[in-house]
Structures are given as C-alpha cells and as structure tokens.
C-alpha positions as CSV (number, residue, x, y, z in Angstrom):
1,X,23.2,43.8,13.4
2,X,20.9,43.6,10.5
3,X,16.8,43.6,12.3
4,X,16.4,40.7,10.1
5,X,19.3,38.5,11.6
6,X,18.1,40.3,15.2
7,X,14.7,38.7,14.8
8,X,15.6,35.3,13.8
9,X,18.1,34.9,16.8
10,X,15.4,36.4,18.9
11,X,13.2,33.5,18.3
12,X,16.2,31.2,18.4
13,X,16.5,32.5,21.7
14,X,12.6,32.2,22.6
15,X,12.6,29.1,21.2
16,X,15.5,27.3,23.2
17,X,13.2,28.7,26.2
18,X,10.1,27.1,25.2
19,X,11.9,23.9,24.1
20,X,13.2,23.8,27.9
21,X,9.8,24.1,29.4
22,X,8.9,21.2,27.7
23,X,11.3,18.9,28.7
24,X,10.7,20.1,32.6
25,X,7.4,19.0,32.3
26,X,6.4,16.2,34.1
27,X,5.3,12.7,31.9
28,X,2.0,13.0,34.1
29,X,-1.1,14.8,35.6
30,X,-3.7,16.9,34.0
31,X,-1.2,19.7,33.3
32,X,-1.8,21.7,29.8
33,X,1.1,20.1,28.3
34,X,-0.5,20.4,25.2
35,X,-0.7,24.3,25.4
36,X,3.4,24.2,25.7
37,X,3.8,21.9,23.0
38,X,1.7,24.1,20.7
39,X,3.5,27.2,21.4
40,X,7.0,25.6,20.5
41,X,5.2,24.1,17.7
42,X,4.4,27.4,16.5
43,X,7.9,29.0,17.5
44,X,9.7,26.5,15.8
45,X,7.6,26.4,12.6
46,X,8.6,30.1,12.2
47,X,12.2,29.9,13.3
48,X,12.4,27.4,10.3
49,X,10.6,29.0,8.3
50,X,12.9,32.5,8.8
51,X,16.2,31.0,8.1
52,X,15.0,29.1,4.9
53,X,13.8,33.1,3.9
54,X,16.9,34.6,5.1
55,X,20.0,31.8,4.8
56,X,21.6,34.1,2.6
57,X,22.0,36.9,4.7
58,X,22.3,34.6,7.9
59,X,25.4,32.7,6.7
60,X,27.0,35.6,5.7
61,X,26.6,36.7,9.1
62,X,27.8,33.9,10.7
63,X,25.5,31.3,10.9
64,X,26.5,27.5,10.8
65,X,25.3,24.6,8.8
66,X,25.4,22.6,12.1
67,X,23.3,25.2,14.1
68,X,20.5,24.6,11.3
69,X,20.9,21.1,11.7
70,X,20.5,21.5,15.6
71,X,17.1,23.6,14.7
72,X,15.7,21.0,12.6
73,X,17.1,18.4,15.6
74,X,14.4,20.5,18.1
75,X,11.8,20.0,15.2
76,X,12.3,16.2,15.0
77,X,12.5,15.8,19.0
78,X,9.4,17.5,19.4
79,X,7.5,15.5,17.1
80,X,9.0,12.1,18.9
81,X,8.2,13.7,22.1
82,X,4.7,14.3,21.2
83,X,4.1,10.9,19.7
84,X,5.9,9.7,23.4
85,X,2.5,11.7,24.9
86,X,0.0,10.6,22.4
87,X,1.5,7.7,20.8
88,X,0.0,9.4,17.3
89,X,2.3,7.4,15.1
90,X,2.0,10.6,12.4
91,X,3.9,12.4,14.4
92,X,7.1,9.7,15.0
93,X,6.9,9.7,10.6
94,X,7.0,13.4,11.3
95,X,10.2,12.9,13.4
96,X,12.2,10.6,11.0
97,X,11.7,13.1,8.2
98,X,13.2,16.0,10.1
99,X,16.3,13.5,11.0
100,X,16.4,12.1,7.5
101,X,17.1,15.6,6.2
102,X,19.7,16.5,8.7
103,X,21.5,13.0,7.5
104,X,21.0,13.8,4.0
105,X,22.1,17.2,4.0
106,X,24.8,16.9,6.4
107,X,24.4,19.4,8.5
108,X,26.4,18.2,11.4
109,X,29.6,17.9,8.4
110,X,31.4,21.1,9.7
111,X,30.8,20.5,13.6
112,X,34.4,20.4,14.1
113,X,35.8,18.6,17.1
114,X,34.6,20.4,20.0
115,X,33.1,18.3,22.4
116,X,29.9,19.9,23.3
117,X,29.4,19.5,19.2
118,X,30.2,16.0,19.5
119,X,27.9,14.7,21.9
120,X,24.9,16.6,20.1
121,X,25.9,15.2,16.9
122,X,26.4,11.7,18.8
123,X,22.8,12.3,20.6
124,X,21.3,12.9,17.3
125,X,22.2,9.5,16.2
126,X,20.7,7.5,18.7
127,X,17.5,9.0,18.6
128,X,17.6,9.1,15.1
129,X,18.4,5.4,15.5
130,X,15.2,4.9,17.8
131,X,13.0,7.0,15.4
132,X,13.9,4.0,12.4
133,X,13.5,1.3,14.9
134,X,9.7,2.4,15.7
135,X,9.1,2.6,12.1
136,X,10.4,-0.9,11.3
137,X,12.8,1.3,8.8
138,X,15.8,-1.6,10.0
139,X,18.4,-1.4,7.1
140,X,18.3,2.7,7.7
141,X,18.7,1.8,11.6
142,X,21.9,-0.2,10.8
143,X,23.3,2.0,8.3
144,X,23.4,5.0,11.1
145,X,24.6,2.4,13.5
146,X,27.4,2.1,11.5
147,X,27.7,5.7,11.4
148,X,27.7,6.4,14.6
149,X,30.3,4.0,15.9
150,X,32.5,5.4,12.8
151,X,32.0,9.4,15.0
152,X,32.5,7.5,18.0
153,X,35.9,6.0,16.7
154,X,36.6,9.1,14.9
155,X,36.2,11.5,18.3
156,X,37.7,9.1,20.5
157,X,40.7,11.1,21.3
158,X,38.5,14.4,21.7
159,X,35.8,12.5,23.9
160,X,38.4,12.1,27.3
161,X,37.5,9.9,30.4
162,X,34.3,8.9,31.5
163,X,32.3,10.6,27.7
164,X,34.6,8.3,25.7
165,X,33.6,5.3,28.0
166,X,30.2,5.8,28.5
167,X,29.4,6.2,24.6
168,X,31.3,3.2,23.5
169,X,28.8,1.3,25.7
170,X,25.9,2.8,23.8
171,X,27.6,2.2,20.8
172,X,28.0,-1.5,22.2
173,X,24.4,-1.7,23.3
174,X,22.4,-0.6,20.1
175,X,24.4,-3.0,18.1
176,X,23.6,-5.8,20.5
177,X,19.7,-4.7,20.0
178,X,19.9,-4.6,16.0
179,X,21.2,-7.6,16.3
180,X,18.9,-9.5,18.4
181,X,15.9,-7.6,17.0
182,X,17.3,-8.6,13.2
183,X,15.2,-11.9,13.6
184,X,12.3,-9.9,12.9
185,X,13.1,-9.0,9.5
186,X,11.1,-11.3,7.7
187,X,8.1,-10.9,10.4
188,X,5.0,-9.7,9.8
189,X,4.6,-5.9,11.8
190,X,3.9,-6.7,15.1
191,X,1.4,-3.7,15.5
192,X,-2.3,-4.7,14.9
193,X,-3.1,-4.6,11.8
194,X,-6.7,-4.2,9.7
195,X,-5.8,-6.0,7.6
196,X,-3.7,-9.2,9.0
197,X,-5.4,-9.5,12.7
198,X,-9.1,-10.6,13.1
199,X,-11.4,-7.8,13.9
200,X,-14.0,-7.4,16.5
201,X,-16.9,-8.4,14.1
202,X,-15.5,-11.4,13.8
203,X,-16.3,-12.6,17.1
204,X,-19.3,-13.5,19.1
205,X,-20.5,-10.5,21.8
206,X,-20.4,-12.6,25.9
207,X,-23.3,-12.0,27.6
208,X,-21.9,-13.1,31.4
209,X,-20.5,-9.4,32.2
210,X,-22.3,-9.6,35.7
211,X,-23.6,-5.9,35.5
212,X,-20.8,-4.8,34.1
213,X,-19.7,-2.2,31.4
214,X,-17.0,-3.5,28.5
215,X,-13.4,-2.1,28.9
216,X,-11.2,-0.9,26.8
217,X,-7.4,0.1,27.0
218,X,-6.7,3.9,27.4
219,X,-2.9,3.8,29.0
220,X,-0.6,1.4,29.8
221,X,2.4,1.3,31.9
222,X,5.8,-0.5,30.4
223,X,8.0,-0.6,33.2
224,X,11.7,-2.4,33.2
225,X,15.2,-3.3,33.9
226,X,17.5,-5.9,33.6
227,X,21.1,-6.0,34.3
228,X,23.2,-5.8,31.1
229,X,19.8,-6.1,29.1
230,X,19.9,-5.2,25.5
231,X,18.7,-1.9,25.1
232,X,18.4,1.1,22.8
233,X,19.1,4.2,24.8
234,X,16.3,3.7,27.7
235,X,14.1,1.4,25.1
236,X,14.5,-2.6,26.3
237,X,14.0,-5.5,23.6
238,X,11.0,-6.0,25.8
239,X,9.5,-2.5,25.7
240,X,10.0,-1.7,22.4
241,X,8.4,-5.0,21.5
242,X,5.3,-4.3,23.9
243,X,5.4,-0.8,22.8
244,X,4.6,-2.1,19.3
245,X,2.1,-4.5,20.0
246,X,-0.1,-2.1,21.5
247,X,-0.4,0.3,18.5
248,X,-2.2,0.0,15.4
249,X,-0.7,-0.3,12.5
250,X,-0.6,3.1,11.0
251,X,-0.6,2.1,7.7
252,X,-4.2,0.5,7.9
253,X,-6.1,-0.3,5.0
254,X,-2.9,0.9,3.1
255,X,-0.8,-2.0,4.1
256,X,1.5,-3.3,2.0
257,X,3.9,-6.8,2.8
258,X,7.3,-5.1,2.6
259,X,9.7,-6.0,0.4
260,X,13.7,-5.6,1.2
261,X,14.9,-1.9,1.4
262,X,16.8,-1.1,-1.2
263,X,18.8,2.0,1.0
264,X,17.2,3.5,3.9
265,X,16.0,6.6,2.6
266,X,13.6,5.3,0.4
267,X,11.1,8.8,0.1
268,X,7.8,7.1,-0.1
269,X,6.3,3.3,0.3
270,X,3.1,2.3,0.5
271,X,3.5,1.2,3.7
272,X,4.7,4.3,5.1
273,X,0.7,6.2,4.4
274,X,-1.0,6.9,7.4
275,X,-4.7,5.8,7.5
276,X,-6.3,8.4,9.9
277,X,-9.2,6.5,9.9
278,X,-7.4,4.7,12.3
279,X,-9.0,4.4,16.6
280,X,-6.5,6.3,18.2
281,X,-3.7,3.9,20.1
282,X,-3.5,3.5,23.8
283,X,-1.4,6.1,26.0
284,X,1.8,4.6,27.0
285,X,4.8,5.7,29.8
286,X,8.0,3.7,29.3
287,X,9.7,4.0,32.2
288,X,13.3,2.0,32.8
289,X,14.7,1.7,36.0
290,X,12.3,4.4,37.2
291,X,12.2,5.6,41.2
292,X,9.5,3.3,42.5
293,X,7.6,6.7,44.1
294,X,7.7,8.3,40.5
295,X,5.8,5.0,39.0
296,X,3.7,5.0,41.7
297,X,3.1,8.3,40.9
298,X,2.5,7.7,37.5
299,X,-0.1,4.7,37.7
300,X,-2.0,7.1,40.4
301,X,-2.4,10.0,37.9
302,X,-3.4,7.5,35.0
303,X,-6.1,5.5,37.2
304,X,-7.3,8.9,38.8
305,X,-7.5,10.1,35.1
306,X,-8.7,6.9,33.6
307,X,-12.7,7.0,32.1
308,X,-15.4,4.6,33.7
309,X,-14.9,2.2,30.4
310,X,-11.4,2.4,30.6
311,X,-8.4,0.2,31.9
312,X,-4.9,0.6,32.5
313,X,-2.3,-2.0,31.4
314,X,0.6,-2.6,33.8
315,X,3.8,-4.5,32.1
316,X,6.5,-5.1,34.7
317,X,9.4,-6.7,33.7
318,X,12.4,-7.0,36.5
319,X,14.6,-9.8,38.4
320,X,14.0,-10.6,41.6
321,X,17.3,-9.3,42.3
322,X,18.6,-6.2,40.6
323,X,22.2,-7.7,41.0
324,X,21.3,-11.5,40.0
325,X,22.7,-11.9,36.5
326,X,25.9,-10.4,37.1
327,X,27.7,-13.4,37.0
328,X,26.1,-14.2,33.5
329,X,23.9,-17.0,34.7
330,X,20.0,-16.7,36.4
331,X,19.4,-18.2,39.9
332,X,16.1,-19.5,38.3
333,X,17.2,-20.6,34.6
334,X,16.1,-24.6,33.0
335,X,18.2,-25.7,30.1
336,X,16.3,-27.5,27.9
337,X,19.2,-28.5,25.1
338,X,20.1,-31.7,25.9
339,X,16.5,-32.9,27.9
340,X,14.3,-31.5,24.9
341,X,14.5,-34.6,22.8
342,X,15.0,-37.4,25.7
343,X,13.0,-36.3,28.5
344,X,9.8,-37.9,28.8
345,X,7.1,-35.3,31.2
346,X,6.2,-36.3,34.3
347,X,3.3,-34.0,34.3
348,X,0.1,-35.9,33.0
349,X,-1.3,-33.5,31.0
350,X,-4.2,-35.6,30.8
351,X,-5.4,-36.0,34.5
352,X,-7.8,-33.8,36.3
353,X,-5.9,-32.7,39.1
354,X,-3.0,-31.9,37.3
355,X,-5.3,-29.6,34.4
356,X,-6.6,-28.1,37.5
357,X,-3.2,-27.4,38.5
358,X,-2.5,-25.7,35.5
359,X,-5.3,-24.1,34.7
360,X,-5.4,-21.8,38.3
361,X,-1.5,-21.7,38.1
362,X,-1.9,-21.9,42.3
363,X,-2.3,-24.6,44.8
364,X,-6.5,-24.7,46.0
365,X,-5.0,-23.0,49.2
366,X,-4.2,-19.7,47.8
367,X,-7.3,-18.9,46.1
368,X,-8.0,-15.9,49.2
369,X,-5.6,-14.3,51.2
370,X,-5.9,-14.7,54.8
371,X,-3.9,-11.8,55.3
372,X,-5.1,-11.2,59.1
373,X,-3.9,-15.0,60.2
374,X,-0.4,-15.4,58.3
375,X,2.6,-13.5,57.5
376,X,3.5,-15.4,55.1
377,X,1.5,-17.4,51.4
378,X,2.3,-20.6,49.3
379,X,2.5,-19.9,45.8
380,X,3.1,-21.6,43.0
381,X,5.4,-24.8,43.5
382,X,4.6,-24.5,47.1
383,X,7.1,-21.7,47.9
384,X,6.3,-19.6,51.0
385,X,6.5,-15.5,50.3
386,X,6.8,-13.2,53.4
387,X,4.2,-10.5,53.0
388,X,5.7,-8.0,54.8
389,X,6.9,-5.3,52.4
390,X,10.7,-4.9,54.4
391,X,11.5,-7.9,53.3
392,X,13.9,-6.7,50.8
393,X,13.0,-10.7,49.3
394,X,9.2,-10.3,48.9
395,X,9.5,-8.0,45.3
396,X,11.3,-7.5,42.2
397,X,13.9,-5.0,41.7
398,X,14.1,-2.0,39.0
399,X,17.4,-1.2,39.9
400,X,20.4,-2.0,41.8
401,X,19.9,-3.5,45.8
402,X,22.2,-0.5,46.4
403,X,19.4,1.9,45.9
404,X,16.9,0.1,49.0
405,X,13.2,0.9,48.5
406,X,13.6,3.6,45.9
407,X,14.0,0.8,42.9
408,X,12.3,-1.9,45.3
409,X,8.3,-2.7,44.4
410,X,6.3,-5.1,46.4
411,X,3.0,-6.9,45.2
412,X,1.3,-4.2,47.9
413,X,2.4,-1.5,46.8
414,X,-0.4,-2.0,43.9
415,X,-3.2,-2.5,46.0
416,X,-4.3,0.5,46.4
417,X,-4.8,1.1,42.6
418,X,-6.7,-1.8,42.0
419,X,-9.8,0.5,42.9
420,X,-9.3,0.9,38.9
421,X,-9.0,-1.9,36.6
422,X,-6.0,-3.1,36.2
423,X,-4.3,-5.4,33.7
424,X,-1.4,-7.1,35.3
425,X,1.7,-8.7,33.3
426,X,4.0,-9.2,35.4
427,X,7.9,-11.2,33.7
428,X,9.6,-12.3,36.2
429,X,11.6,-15.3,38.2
430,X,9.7,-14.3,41.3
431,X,6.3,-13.6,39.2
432,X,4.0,-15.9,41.2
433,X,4.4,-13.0,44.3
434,X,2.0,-10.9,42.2
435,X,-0.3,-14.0,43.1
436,X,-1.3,-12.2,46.3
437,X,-3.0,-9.6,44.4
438,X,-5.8,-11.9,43.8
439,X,-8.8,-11.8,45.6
440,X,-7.3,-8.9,47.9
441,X,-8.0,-6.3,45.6
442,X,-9.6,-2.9,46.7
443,X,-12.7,-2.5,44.3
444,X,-11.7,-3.6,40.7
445,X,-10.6,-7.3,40.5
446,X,-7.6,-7.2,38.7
447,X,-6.3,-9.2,35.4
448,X,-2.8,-11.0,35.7
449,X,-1.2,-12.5,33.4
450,X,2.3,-14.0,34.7
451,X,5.4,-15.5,33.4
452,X,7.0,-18.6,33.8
453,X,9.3,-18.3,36.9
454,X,12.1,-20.7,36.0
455,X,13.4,-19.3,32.8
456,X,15.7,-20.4,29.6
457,X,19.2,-20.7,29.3
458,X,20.7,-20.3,26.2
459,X,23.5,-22.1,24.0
460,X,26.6,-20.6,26.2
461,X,24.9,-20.7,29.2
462,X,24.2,-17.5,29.6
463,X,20.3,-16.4,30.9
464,X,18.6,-16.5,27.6
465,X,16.7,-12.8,28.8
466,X,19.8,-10.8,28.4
467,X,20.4,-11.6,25.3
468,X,17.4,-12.1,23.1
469,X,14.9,-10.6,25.2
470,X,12.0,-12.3,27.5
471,X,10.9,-15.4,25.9
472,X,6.8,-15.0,27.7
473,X,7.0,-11.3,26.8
474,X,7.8,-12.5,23.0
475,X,5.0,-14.9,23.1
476,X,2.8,-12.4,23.6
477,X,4.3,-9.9,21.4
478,X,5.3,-11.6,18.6
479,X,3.8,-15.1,18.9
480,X,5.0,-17.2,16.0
481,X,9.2,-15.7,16.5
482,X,9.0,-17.3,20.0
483,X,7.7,-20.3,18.6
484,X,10.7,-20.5,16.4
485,X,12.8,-19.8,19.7
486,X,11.4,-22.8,21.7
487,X,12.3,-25.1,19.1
488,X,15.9,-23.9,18.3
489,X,14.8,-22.6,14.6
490,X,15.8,-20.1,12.2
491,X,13.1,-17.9,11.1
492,X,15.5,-16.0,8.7
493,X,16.3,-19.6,6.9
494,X,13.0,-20.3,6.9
495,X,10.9,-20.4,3.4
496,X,8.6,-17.4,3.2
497,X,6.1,-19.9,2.2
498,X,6.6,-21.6,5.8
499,X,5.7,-17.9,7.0
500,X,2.4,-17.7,5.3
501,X,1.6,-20.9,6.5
502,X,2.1,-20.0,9.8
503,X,0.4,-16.7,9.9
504,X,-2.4,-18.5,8.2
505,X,-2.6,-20.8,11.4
506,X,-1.9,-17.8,14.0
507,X,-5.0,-16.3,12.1
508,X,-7.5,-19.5,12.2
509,X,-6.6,-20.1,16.0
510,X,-7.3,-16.5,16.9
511,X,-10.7,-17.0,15.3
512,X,-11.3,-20.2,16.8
513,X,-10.2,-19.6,20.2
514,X,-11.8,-15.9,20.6
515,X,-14.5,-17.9,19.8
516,X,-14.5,-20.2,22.1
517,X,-13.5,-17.4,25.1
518,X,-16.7,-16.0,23.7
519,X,-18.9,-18.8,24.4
520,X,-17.1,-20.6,27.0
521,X,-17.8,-20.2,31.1
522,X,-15.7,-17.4,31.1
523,X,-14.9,-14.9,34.0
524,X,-16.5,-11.8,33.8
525,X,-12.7,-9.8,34.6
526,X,-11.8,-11.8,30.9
527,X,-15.2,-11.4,29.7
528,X,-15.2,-7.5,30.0
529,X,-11.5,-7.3,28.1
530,X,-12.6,-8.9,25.1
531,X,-14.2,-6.5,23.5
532,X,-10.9,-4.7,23.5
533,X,-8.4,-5.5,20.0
534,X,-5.0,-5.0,22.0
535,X,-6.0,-7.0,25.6
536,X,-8.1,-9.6,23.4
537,X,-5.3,-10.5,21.4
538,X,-2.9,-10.3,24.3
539,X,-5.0,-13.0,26.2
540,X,-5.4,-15.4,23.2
541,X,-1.4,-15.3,22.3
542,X,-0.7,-15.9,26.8
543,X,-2.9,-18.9,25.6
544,X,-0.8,-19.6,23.0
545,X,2.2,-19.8,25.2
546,X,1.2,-21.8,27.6
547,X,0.0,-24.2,25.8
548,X,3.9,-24.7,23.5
549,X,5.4,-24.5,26.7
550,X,3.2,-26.9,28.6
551,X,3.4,-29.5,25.9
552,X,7.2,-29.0,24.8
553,X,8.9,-31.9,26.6
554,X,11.4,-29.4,27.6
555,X,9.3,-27.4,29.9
556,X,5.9,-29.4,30.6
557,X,7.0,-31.3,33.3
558,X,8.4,-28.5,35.0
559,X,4.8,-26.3,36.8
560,X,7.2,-23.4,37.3
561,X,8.0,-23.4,33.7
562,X,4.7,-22.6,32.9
563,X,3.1,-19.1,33.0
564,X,-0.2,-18.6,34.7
565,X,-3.2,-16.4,34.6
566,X,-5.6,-15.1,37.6
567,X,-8.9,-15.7,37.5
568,X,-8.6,-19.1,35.9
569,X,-9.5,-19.6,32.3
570,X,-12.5,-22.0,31.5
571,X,-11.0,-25.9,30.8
572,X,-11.9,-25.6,27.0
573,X,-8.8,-23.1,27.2
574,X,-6.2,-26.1,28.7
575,X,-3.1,-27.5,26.6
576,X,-4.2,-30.7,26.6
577,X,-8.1,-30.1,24.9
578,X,-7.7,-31.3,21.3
579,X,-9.3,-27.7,19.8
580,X,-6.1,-26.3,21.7
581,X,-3.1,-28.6,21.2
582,X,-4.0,-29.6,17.7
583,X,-3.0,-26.2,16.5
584,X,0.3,-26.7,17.9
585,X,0.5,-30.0,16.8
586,X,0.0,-27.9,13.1
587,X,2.2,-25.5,13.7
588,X,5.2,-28.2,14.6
589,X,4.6,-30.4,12.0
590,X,4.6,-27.5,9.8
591,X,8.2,-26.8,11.2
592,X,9.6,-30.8,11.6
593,X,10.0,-30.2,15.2
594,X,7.0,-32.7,16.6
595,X,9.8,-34.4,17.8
596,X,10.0,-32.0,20.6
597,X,6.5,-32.3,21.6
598,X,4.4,-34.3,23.8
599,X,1.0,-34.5,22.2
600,X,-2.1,-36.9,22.7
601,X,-3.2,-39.9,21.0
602,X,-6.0,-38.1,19.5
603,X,-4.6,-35.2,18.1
604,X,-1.2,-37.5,16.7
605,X,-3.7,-38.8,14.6
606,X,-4.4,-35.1,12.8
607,X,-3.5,-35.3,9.1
C-alpha cells in the first residue's frame, strides 16, 4: 500500500475515533467538550483536505464516491452538532453547505443496495432535511423530502421488517411537518430581528427591581412529547418553532424580505450573510420524550452553571396523559366552529371581579401554598390537585404511562431548582398544576407563563395540537399566524399588503405595551426580565394571546380557555382596557373577522 493512501486511511481511522467521542459525550456539565470538538475539527479538516490532494491515487486504489460523501457527512454533522451546543447559527450555514455538496455532487449515486449504505444515505436526508428547515431554506426542504421518500420507495424491497416500517413513518412524519409548517411561507422570520423587532432603546429602563440585578437568558430548556405529534426526526412543530424564536436573526443588519426560491440551491442571498456583530443566542437542550432523571439532570447542571445575571428558560410541552390522544380526540378539547359566531360570553369582561379573575389566572385562595395543612390545592376552575407526587394524576407525561416515573414529572420535582431563576412555560391540559409553584419557591421566585387548559379542536374533530402544533405556543412564537388560526384564515391567501399591515400593528403594540410594562406597577420577577430582547418579547406576545382569546366569543367565556401568568400582571395589561383591546379590535377589522369578537362600546367606536 502506497504511504500516501496508508496515511489518509490512518486518519480516516483516527477520525471515526474522535467522531465517536463526541457523540458519547454528554449534552451537559462543565466537561471540555470543546477541546474534543476541536480535535475532530482539526482531523477532519485534514482528512478532507488529503483526499481532495490525493483522489487520484485514492480512487484508483479503491476508494468510493460514497465513502467521500460519508466524510463530508461527518464534516456537516459536526458543524450541526456544534451549533446544537452553541446555537452559533454560522456554524448550522456551515452544515448545509457540507450537505448541499454531497446532494449536488452525488456522492451517495453508487451506494448500491446494501443496507448498512441505505440507512446512511437515508440518515443523511433527514438531517439534511432539518439543516434547511433551521435555515428557513423550505422549497430545498421539500425538494429532498421528495427525494427521500423516492430512496425510501426505491429500497423498499432491500429495507426488510421492522427498517422498512420504521422509515416509512419518518418518511410520513416530515411530510406531515412541511406541511403544517408551509403556512409560514409568507411569514416574516420568526427569529428576532434588528431590524423588524423593537430594540431595547426603545423602551423606558423600570426602576421597581426591589434590590435586584436585571436578567438576561443564558439557556433554555425545550422539553416535549405528544402522541402522534408532527415531528421532524426528534424536532416537534413546537420546538422547532421555540427554538427559532429564541435566536437572533443571523442575518442582522443584512436582512433582506425574501423573495420566492427560485430552486433550493441558490449559492448566495442576502439574507443568507451572517452579521457577527450579532449578541450571541441563548444555549438551548431540546430534549423529546427525555428520561425525567436525565432532564432533571440537565436543568441542575445549567442552574449550577448559570451566572448571577442570568436565567434559565424552561418550555414544557406534554399531555397530562402520555396515552390521551390515542383515540384522536383530547379529554380537554372546546370546539369553537359552530359557537364562534352565535355564542354570546358569559364572562363580563368588564366587571371587577371577573378582571381580577383573569388577571391572577387563580381563585384568591391559592395565592400561598399551605402545604403543611392540605394534601390537596384548588386551581384554576376550582379543580382540586393531589400534591403528592405518586399520584400518577398530579403531572404531565413525556412519554408513555407504561414507562411509570421515568417519563412522569410533577410540579415538585422543580422546586428545588427554583433557587435559580427560572422562567416557566408550561403547554398543557393540566397546566394550572404548575400553579403550586408559586409562592413555594426555594430562593428565586419563579416566572410562569401557562397555557390554556381546555384546548382547540379542529375541523375533523381531531385535537387541533397534533396536527398544527400548540395554538399558545404559536402565539408566542409566531404571534400574528395564530391569529390567523383563531379566526379560521388563510394567511397564504392573504394580500401581502394585509401582511405589512399587520406587522406594522404587531410593531406599534410592542412599543406601546413594553411601554406601558415599563411604567406600569409591575412585579419586580417581570420587571427584572425586561431588559431581556427574547423574555421581553415573549411576555408582550403571552399578552397578546390572552387578550384574542379572552375577547374571541369562542373562548372568552370559557376561564379555562384562557392562559394565565404568575405573578399577576398590573390591570393596564387586561383584555378589556381600551390601550389593550383596541389593537385587536385593529388587527380584526383589518382581517373582516370583528364578527368573531366581543369588544366594548368604546373601543367599537375606533375608526
């Protein structure tokens, strides 16, 4: 053997090694992961850089087009797998242009039919398929959609038993999320933007901070499951939407409105530049269907870790029960089709006790936990929840009931990290049982934002979650889409003229109501997150939703249908002031859908 082929399948064979430490590493803990990922940085770098010197002499020798495609597969994994740990969106560009080439190239052409070839090849699509779905690159997304169920057609007689099965389900599943995430298309990103999103200079500083320092996100937790959710390999509609909205928009100052792809490998758009003068984005762990100990384990190293200014972000989405929408239908589900234009609210938005009501989101009684005289607390609705964490019905579920307390988390088992700052979002029927957490915490009082605990149905019936995603998780991610979704709207038939009209509105209210958070008697816990771009705007959009919800006369006379936050928001904050429902009233006129709305005689009168 020639030394020069010798060498470069030496460091292939160093370079598998290192590339295997790496994925044994833990997604935690002060470890010098870095340190590993530079070394098969540098490995890689030169294995590339050998066989581009030597391809000659190496494919006369023997070497495949498909093993250079799985190289440059390594190269594009490692850069996603970094951006996973840094969430540097240079990196994920990084990625797709590694997987771009080995498209464009075809590398994977002469795999053959043997089976370990085929599921790389197959495994390289849907992460490939993940990268373009971070980067908004959609067309390029369905084009290797369509690809990939093609291969899986294609290898369906080599791919026998339980293979063939399990990837026509993930075949079945990424269509399902390109489809539901398709009404995006005309959106504006939902990253945070320089350019589109008020910045912090726009609003007033608070001075009621009791003592305390500002906060700002450093990690966040995005935690999962559904049953028969739509998902992209282990990346929920929910997640990936979250995920998003807690980046900024690496494009920055560069931004460009996208115009319509004209393939998917377009080499360069203005949109695609990367603004380094960028803050760096939040840390994130996406975790679906995790063991409960390993997130516990997780949140532990990223409070213990976590600076004195910082906070951690906690997103858990989950059913109450892991099995409950196996028939296709929620136990908690309100269909809103045929009352949404008939039903006139029972709620008086308008009286004190019942803005009260809505602004605490819990009965007077509940404001302290008397743990040490009652097993048991009145929520929400006036629903008693046992406290003891056996009671398989006192949590939500990230996983199957089969699994017992490994997928099983009770509001409890985050008490001991509220020591930290925490900020809770919890989307879930049984949400208001993160309403113990209040007042009991262990040093930090804790943030929650929670979601409405009877939830949609849509058209067929069917839990409206499973197939389009959470419809309080796409308030706050994408505020003006949900909007579209309360009121039974097309945002892809609508003008991009409404769009702009809309955004323009999403932009004034953001002003308008950071500023009056800013001024307003506002809890310190809210006070000390708004000085933060990611929790500011997250808080202002929960605002936003709450207020459609509670003044859609499909849903406002329903309390459980409305989310809640903990501490309470100052009144100036509540659905029915005028500086808060007249921008809805705006926003539905702007639409035709005022029909659909219960709004005061004041702000009817709004030209």
């Amino acid at each position: 053997m020639p030394s020069s082929e010798c060498s470069f399948w030496e460091l292939h064979s160093k370079a598998d090694k290192k590339f295997s430490r790496l994925r044994d590493l833990p997604l935690y803990g002060t470890h010098r992961w870095d340190f590993f990922f530079d070394k098969a940085f540098q490995i890689y770098t030169k294995l590339w850089k050998t066989q581009q010197e030597q391809r000659q002499a190496l494919v006369e020798a023997g070497l495949r087009r498909w093993q250079i495609g799985e190289i440059a597969s390594r190269i594009g994994q490692l850069h996603y797998n970094y951006y996973i740990r840094t969430s540097d969106a240079t990196f994920l560009s990084e990625s797709y242009i590694f997987y771009e080439a080995i498209v464009s190239r075809e590398y994977f052409k002469d795999a053959g039919k043997d089976a370990t070839l085929i599921n790389k090849q197959l495994r390289f699509y849907v992460r490939f398929i993940v990268v373009c779905l971070l980067l908004n690159r959609k067309e390029m997304a369905s084009q290797l959609n369509w690809q990939l169920r093609a291969l899986i057609d294609e290898f369906r007689g080599t791919l026998q038993g339980n293979d063939a099965k399990e990837w026509k389900r993930i075949g079945h599943d990424i269509s399902r999320f390109i489809r539901a995430d398709a009404v995006s298309q005309n959106s504006r990103p939902l990253r945070l933007s320089v350019l589109l999103d008020p910045q912090a200079t726009c609003f007033p500083s608070t001075s009621r901070l009791g003592g305390h320092n500002p906060l700002n996100l450093k990690d966040a937790l995005l935690v999962s499951y559904h049953y028969n959710e739509v998902k992209a390999s282990d990346l929920t509609l929910d997640t990936f939407r979250f995920l998003q909205c807690l980046e900024w928009e690496p494009s920055g100052t560069f931004y460009r409105a996208r115009t319509t792809e004209s393939n998917g490998n377009t080499p360069m758009r203005t949109d695609d530049i990367i603004d380094h003068s960028l803050p760096p984005n939040p840390h994130k762990y996406v975790l679906h269907r995790p063991n409960i100990l390993r997130f516990l384990l997780i949140l532990a190293s990223a409070c213990d870790e976590l600076p004195a200014d910082g906070i951690v972000l906690l997103y858990l989405s989950a059913s109450a029960d892991g099995e409950s929408l196996k028939n296709g239908t929620a136990q908690s589900s309100v269909d809103i089709r045929a009352s949404a234009s008939t039903h006139t609210p029972s709620l008086n938005l308008d009286s004190s006790t019942t803005a009260s009501d809505l602004d605490e989101g819990i009965p007077e009684t509940n404001k302290s936990l008397t743990s040490d005289t009652s097993d048991h607390v009145t929520t929400v609705g006036g629903e008693s929840v046992n406290l003891d964490i056996s009671d398989s019905n006192s949590g939500i579920w990230f996983g199957s009931r089969e699994g017992a307390g490994a997928r099983f988390l009770h509001p409890a088992d985050l008490l001991p990290f509220t020591r930290a700052p925490l900020f809770i979002i919890v989307d879930s029927d049984k949400s208001n049982l993160f309403e113990t957490i209040h007042g009991e915490e262990k040093g930090e009082p804790s943030a929650l934002l929670l979601s409405p605990i009877l939830q949609p149905q849509a058209e067929n019936g069917e839990q409206q979650d499973s197939v389009a995603g959470s419809l309080f998780t796409f308030f706050l991610t994408t505020p003006l889409l949900a909007f579209f979704r309360l009121v039974n709207v097309s945002p892809i038939t609508a003008a991009q003229a409404i769009h702009d009209q809309l955004e323009a509105l999403m932009t004034s209210l953001t002003l308008e109501w950071g500023k009056l958070l800013s001024t307003s008697s506002l809890d310190y816990v809210w006070a000390r997150i708004m000085w933060d771009p990611f929790l500011r705007r997250l808080l202002i959009r929960f605002i936003f939703c709450r207020a459609c919800l509670a003044l859609h006369t499909g849903y406002g006379s329903k309390i459980k249908s409305l989310p809640r936050c903990l501490p309470a928001l100052p009144k100036e904050m509540l659905p029915t002031e005028v500086a808060i429902e007249r921008y809805i009233y705006q926003i539905a006129s702007c639409l035709g859908v005022l029909e659909q709305f219960k709004f005061s005689p004041e702000v009817d009168k709004v030209k």
